[in-house]
C-alpha positions in Angstrom: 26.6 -10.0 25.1 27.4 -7.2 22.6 28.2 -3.8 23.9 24.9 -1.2 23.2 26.2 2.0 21.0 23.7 4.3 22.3 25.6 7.2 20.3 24.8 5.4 17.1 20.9 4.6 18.2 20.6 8.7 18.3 21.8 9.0 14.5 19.0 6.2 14.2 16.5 8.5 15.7 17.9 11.5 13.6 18.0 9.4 10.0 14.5 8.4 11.3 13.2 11.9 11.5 15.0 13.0 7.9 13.0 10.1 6.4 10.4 11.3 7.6 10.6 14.7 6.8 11.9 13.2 2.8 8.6 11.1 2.7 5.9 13.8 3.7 7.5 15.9 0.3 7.4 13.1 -1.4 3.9 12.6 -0.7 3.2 16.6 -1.7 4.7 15.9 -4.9 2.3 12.4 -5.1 -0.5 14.7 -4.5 0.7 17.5 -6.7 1.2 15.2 -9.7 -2.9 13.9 -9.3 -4.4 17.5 -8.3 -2.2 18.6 -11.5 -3.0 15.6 -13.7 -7.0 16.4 -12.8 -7.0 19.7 -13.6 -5.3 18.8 -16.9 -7.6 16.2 -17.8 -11.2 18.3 -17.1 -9.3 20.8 -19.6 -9.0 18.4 -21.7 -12.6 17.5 -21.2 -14.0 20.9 -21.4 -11.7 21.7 -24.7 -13.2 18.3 -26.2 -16.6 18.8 -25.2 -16.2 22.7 -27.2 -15.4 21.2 -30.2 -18.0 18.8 -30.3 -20.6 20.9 -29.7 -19.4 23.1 -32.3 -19.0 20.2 -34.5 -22.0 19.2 -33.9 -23.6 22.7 -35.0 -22.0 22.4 -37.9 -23.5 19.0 -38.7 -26.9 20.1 -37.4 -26.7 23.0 -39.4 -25.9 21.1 -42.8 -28.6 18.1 -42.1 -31.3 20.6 -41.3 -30.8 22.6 -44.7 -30.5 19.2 -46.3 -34.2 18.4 -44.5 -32.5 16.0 -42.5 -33.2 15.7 -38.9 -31.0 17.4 -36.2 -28.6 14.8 -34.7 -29.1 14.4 -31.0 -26.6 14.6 -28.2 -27.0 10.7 -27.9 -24.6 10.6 -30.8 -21.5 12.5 -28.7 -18.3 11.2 -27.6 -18.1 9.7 -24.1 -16.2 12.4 -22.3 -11.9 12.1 -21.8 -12.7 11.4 -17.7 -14.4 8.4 -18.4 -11.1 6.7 -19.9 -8.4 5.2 -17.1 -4.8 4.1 -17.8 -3.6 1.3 -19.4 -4.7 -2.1 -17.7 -1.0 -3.0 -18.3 0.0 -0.7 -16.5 3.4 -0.3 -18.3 4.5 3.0 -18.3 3.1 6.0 -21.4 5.0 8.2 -23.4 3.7 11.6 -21.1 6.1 13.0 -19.1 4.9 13.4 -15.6 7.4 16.2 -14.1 5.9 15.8 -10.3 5.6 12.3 -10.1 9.1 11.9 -11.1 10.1 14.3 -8.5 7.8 12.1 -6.0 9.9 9.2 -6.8 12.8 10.4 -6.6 12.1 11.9 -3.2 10.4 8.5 -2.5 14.3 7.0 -3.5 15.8 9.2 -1.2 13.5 8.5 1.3 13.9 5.6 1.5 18.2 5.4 1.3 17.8 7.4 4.3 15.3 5.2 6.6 17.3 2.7 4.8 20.2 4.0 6.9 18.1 4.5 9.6 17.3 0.9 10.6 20.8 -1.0 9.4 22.5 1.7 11.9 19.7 0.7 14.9 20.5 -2.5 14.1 24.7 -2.0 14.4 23.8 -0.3 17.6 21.8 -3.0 19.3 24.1 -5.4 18.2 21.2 -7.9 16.6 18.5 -7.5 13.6 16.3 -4.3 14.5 12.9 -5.5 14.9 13.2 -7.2 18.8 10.2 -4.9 19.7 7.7 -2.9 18.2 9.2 0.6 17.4 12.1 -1.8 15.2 9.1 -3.8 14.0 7.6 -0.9 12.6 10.3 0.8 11.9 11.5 -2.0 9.0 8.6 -2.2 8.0 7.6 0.8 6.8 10.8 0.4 5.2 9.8 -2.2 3.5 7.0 -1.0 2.3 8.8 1.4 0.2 11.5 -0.9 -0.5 8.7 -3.5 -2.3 7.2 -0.1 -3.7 10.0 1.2 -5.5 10.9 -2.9 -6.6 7.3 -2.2 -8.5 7.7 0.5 -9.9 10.7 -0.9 -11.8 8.5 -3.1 -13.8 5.1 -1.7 -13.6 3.6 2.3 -13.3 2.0 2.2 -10.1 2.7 6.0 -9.0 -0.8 6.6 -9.2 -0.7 5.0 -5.7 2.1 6.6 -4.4 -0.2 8.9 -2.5 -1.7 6.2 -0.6 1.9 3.9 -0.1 3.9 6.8 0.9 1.2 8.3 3.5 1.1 4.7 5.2 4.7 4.6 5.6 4.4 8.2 7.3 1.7 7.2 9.8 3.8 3.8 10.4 7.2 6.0 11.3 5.0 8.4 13.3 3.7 5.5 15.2 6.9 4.1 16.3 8.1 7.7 17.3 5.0 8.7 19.1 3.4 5.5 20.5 6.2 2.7 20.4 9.6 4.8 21.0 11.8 2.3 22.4 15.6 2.8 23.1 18.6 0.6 22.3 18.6 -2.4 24.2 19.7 -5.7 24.2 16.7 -8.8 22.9 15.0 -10.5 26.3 15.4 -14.0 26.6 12.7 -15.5 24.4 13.9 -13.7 21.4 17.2 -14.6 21.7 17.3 -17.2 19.1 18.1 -17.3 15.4 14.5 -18.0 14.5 13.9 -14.8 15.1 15.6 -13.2 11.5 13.6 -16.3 10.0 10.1 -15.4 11.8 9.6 -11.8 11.5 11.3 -10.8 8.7 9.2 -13.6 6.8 6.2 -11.6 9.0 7.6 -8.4 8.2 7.8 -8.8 4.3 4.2 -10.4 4.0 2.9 -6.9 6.2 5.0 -4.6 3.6 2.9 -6.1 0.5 -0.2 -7.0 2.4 0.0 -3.0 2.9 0.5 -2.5 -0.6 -2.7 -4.8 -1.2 -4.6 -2.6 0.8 -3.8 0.6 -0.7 -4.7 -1.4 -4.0 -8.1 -2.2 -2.9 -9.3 0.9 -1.7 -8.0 2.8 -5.1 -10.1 -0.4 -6.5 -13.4 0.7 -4.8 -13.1 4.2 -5.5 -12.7 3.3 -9.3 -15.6 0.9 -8.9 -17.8 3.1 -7.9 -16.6 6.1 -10.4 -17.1 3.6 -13.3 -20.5 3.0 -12.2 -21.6 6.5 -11.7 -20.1 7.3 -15.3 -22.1 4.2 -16.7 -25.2 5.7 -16.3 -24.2 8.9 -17.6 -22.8 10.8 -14.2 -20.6 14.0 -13.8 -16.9 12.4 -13.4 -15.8 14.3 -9.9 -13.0 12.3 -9.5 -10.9 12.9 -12.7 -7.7 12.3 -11.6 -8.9 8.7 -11.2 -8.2 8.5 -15.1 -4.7 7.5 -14.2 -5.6 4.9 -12.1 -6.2 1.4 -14.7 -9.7 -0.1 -14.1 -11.1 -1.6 -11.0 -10.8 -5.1 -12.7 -6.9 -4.5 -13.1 -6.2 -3.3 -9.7 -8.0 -6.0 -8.6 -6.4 -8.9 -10.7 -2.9 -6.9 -9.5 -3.9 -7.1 -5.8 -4.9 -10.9 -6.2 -1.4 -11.7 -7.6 0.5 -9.5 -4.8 -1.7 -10.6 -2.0 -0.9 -14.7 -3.6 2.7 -14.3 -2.9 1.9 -12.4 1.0 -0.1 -15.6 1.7 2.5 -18.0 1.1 5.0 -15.8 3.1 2.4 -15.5 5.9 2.0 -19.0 5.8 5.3 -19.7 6.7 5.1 -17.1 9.3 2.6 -19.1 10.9 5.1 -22.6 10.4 7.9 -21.0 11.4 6.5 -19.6 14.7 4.8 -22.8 15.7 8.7 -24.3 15.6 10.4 -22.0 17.5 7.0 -22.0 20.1 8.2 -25.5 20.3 11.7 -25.0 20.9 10.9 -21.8 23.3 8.2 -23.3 25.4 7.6 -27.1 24.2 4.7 -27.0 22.6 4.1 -25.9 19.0 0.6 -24.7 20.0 -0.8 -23.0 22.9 -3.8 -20.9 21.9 -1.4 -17.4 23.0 -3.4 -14.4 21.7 -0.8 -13.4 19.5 -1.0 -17.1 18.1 -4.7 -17.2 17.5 -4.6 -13.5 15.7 -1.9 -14.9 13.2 -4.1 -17.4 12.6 -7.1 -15.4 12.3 -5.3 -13.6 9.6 -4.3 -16.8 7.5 -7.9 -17.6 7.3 -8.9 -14.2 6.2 -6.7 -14.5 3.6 -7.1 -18.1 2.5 -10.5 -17.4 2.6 -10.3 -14.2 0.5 -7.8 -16.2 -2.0 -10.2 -19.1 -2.2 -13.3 -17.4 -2.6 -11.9 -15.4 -5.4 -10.4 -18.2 -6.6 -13.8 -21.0 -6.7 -16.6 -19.0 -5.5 -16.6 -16.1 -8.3 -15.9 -13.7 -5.8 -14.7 -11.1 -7.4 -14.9 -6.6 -7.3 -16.0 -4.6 -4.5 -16.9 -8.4 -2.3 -12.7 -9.4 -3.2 -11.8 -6.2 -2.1 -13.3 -5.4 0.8 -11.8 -9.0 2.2 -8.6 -8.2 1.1 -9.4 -4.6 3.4 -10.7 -6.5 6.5 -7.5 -8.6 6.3 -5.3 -6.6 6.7 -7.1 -4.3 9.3 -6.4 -8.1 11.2 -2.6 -7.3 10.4 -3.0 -3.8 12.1 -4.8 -5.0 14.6 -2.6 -7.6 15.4 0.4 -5.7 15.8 -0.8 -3.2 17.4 -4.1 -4.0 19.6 -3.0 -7.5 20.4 0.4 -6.4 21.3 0.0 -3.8 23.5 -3.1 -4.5 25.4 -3.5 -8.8 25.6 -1.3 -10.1 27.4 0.3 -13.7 27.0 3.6 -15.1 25.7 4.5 -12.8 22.9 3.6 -9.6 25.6 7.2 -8.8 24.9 7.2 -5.6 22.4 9.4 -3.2 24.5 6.1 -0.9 25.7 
């Protein structure tokens, strides 16, 4: 059995903590760049609505001495906070100084946790993610991994905000709730099934994570596109940077395609090594039946969108209950059912 470097699990800890410490700026600069893009985009508002209205004088003044009638407010231009980015989402021309700087922190971050769990992992002598503080650990990891892997081809820093703050709460999680030391894998993990179980399970939480952050921008857009519709005060004008519900929502539906199919072999995968462990592919364990519970959420959500038309604020909130499953699967189930998989470290 390998020898435990305990001396390398505390520069873990510490590249832990600096990650930590990297992602809560970044997500002040996230912040910064939508408080800063708001402001900017009301004064844009306010400087457009000016000079119509003192266009509009000018007309009014013209028709009325012509003995024309006085053009009505009817005839304005919708106002700039009605407008949201580019469906594409491909990125503009604008220079956005603080949501560079939040990716770049983000980058760094990310190096660092990066560090972080590869070094827990030298020091247990195995993959890092035998109990739940490694589990979350790498996979709030991951989450900004598959982030930043987005951002390459897409602009999606208008959910930076949300990403990054989940990866904060994840890290504080482990260090608070789930803090396990260095230790060597019990018996029914030892096997090479698990690097093919969880880190399948792992990477389907990371974008199911991203999904989520996805549908709760979507219903916030929802609703702000249907308040504007009928001719309501835009309160939420940073919103403008965010692309249309319809877009999230066609994103999420691609992103939450390619989780399923990883969650699905999640589900195969640990029905073969059940078999090898304990005999039986299928024992009706509570972990089990909650990794179940979550492919059907999903294959519902995916198949309802899919045949049943359901679509907007009914697609997302599925795609929301779904992956409050994940959460509470790895966290409720976990910790306070006991059965086969009771074997997180706590």
């Amino acid at each position: 059995m390998t020898e435990l470097n305990f001396t390398l699990g505390s520069y873990s800890e510490l590249f832990m903590l600096l990650a930590a410490g990297t992602y809560t700026v970044a997500l002040i600069a996230f912040a910064w760049d939508l408080a800063k893009s708001s402001a900017t985009l009301r004064a844009i508002d306010e400087r457009a609505a000016r000079t119509q209205g003192v266009q509009t004088a000018a007309v009014a003044k013209q028709l009325v001495g012509a003995g024309a009638p006085a053009p009505t407010s009817s005839s304005a231009e919708p106002p700039r906070g009605a407008v949201t980015a580019d469906s594409s989402m491909r990125y503009g021309k604008e220079r956005r100084v603080p949501a560079r700087v939040a990716v770049a922190l983000t980058v760094l971050a990310a190096v660092i946790h990066g560090a972080g769990v590869i070094s827990r992992g030298i020091a247990a002598g195995r993959v890092p993610w035998g109990n739940m503080y490694e589990f979350l650990t790498t996979g709030a990891w991951l989450v900004a991994v598959v982030f930043l892997l987005v951002l390459l081809r897409r602009d999606l820093r208008f959910v930076g905000t949300f990403v990054v703050a989940l990866v904060i709460i994840m890290l504080v999680a482990a260090s608070v709730a789930y803090w396990t030391p260095v230790g060597h894998l019990v018996p029914a993990l030892q096997s090479y099934w698990l690097i093919i179980h969880v880190s399948i399970a792992v990477l389907s939480s990371a974008l199911f994570t991203l999904t989520f952050a996805m549908s709760v921008l979507q219903l916030i857009q929802s609703r702000r596109e249907s308040k504007l519709a009928v001719g309501g005060n835009d309160k939420l004008a940073f919103m403008s940077l965010v692309p249309n519900a319809l877009s999230l929502e066609n994103l999420s539906y691609r992103i939450n395609t390619i989780a399923f199919v990883g969650w699905t072999f999640t589900l195969m995968f640990g029905a073969i090594w059940a078999e090898k462990a304990w005999g039986r592919f299928w024992g009706w364990d509570t972990k089990e039946v909650w990794t179940f519970v979550i492919w059907v959420v999903y294959a519902g959500y995916l198949h309802a969108r899919a045949t049943r038309g359901w679509t907007g604020t009914r697609a997302a909130w599925l795609s929301i209950v779904g992956y409050l499953c994940v959460v509470f699967n790895f966290t409720i189930v976990n910790q306070y059912f006991n059965g086969l998989h009771s074997y997180s470290g706590l």
